[in-house]
N, C-alpha and C positions, 0 to 999 in steps of 0.2 A: 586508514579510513577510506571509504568510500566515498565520492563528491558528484554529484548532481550537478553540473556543472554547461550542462550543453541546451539549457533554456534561453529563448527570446523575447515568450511571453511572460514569462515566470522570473522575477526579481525579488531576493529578499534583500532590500534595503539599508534595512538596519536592524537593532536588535537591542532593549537594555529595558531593566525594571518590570524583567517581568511580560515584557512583549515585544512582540516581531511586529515590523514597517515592511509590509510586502506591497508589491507590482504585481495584479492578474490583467495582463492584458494593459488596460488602458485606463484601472483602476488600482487606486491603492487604497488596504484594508489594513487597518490597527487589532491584531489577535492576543489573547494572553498565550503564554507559553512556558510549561514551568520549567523547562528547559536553561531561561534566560533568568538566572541566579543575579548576575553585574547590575550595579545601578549607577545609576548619572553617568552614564554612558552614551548619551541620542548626542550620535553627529550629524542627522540630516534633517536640514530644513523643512521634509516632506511631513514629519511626524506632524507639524500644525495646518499640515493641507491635505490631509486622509479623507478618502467620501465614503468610509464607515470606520465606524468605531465597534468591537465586541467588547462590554462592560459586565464582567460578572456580580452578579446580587449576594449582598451580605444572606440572605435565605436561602441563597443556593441557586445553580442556573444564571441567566445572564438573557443579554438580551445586543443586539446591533443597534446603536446609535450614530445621530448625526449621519444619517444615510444620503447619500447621494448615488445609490448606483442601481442599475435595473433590478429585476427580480431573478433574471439571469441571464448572462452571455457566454461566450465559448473563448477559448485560447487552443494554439496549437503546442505541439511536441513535433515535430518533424513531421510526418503525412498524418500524425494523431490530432483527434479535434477532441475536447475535451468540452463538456456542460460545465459552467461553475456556478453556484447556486450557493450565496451565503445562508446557514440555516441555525437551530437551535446547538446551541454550545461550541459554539466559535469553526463549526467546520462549514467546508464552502464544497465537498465532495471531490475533493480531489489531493492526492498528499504528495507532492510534487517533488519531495526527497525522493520517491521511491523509481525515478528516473533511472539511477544508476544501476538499478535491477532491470529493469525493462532492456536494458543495449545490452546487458550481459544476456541474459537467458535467450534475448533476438538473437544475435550472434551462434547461439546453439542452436537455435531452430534451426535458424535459415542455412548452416552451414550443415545441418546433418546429410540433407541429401535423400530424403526417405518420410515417410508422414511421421506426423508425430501429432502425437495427442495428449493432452495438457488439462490437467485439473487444477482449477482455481478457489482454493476454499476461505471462506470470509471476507469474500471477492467486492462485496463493496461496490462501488459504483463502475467497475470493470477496465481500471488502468494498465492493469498486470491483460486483462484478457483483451482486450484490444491490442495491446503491443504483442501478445503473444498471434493472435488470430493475425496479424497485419506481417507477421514475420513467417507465415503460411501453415499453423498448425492450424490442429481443432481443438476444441475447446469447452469444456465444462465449466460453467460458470456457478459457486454456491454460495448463496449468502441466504441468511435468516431476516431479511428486510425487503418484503415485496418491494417498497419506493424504491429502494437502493438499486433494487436489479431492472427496475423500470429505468432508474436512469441509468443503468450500466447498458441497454436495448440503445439508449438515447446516444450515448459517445460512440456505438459500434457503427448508430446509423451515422452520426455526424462525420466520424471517419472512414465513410464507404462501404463498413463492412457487414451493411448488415443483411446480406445473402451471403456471410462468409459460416462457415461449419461451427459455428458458437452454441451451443445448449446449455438455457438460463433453467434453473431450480430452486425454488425458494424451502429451504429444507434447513434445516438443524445442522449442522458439519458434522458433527460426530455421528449422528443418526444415517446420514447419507452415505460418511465413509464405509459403516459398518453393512450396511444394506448393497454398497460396488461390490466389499468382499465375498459374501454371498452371493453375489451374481457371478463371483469371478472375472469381474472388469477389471483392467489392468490400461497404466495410464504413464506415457514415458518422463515425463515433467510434472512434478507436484508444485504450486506453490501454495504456503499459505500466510497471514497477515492475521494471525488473532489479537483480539479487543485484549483488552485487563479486564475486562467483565461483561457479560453480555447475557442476552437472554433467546432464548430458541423462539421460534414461532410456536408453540405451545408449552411458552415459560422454561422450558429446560434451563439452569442456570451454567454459567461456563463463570471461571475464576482462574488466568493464567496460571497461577503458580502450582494452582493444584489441578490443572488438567494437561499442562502441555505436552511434560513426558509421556504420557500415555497414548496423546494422541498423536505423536510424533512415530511411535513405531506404531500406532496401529493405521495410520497414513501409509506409512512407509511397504507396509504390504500390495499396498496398490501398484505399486511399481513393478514395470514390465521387465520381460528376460534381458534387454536391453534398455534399461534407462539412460535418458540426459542430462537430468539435473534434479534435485531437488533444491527449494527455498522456501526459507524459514525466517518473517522477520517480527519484531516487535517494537514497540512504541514503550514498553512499559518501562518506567524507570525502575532502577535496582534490579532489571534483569540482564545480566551480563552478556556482553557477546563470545565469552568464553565457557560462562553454564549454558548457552543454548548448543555450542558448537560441542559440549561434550555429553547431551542430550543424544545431538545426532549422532557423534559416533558412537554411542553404544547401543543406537536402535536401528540404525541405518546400514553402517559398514559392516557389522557382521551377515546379514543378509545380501547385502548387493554389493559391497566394495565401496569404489567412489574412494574420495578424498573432499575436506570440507575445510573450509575457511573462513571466519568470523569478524565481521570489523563494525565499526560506527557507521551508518552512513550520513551523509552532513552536508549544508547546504551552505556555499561562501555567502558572507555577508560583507554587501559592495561597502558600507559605509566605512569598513574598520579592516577591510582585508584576510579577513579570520573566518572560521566556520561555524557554524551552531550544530548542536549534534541534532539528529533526528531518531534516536533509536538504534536501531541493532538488525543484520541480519544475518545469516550461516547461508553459504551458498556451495553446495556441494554439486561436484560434476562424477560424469562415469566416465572410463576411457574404452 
């Protein structure tokens, strides 16, 4: 497994019944997570001094109770500043497992030695594109949620970088990929983060399980004479991190080579000493 491990701001607490006791910053929030199966589990005292609570509704949706905390503050990552913003269905715009991606794929930037240009598709509030942009590449940013990519402008500014070679696009992923190809743009780093389901900014519907492989080789065309890396992660339960790594090698390696490697990535939880899983991701490099 992978471990998220090099946070200051960022603490998850504890974990049991169904939700995580995290630490952002100087606040602590009560999440559901269906991740966390154990029950009567809670070792720490913090779970009855939380200054929110996220309670889902028997109708569906949910809502943050028992609020004690602004309407948003920031935390860092090492020279990253991140907006945290608690919002509708338990997310706060920031997924703080995906850390241990950010120091890998940093490490390949900044050790190439040469520019590098980096596509970030279902980019989200731009965690991946700030760590990649702060690690000296350039940077395509795509996500189908104008707010999202307003706040992905907001973390590039809060981390300095926002005179850094970043270009935001509020575009459909598939639609955008297939439109670089036809320009014949080509991009040394992929990464991408798809939802379990999602919808385009003119409804296009997306359904992991029935789009990924396809758009994993048709991604994968983007990639220059000399690639870096590509990255592929998900969230979605019951998607393995061994069906996705074998995704990629039969759309990726025969075209470009590389080698790819698949794990959990997971976040310790201080209460019990153990990790919670976070998901999945393939992280393939070129030599």
């Amino acid at each position: 497994m992978w471990i998220s491990e090099n946070w200051t701001d960022y603490e998850l607490i504890d974990a049991s019944d169904g939700e995580r006791l995290e630490r952002w910053g100087e606040y602590t929030l009560i999440r559901p997570d269906p991740q966390v199966l154990w029950k009567g589990a809670r070792r720490s005292p913090l779970w009855k001094r939380a200054d929110a609570s996220y309670k889902r509704s028997k109708s569906g949706g949910g809502a943050w109770q028992e609020s004690r905390v602004p309407e948003s503050w920031t935390i860092s990552y090492g020279n990253l500043r991140f907006l945290i913003k608690p919002m509708g269905f338990k997310h706060t715009g920031l997924f703080p497992e995906q850390a241990t991606n950010w120091d890998w794929f940093s490490k390949l930037i900044s050790g190439a030695k040469r520019p590098v240009r980096v596509l970030n598709l279902f980019a989200y509030t731009g965690g991946a594109t700030v760590a990649a942009a702060a690690a000296g590449a350039s940077v395509c940013h795509v996500d189908a949620s104008r707010g999202m990519v307003a706040q992905a402008k907001e973390n590039a500014k809060l981390s300095g970088l926002e005179n850094a070679p970043i270009r935001y696009i509020v575009d459909d992923c598939k639609k955008f990929v297939e439109r670089e190809i036809r320009r014949g743009n080509k991009y040394d780093g992929i990464i991408m983060d798809p939802p379990s389901y999602g919808r385009g900014p003119t409804g296009e519907v997306w359904k992991i399980e029935e789009c990924i492989d396809e758009f994993i080789a048709l991604s994968s065309e983007l990639l220059s004479e000399q690639p870096l890396f590509f990255l592929i992660s998900s969230y979605t339960t019951g998607l393995s991190p061994l069906a996705m790594q074998y995704m990629a090698d039969i759309r990726i390696r025969p075209r470009h080579g590389g080698s790819g490697q698949a794990m959990e990535i997971t976040l310790p939880v201080k209460a019990s000493g153990s990790f919670l899983p976070c998901g999945s991701s393939v992280r393939y490099e070129f030599k």
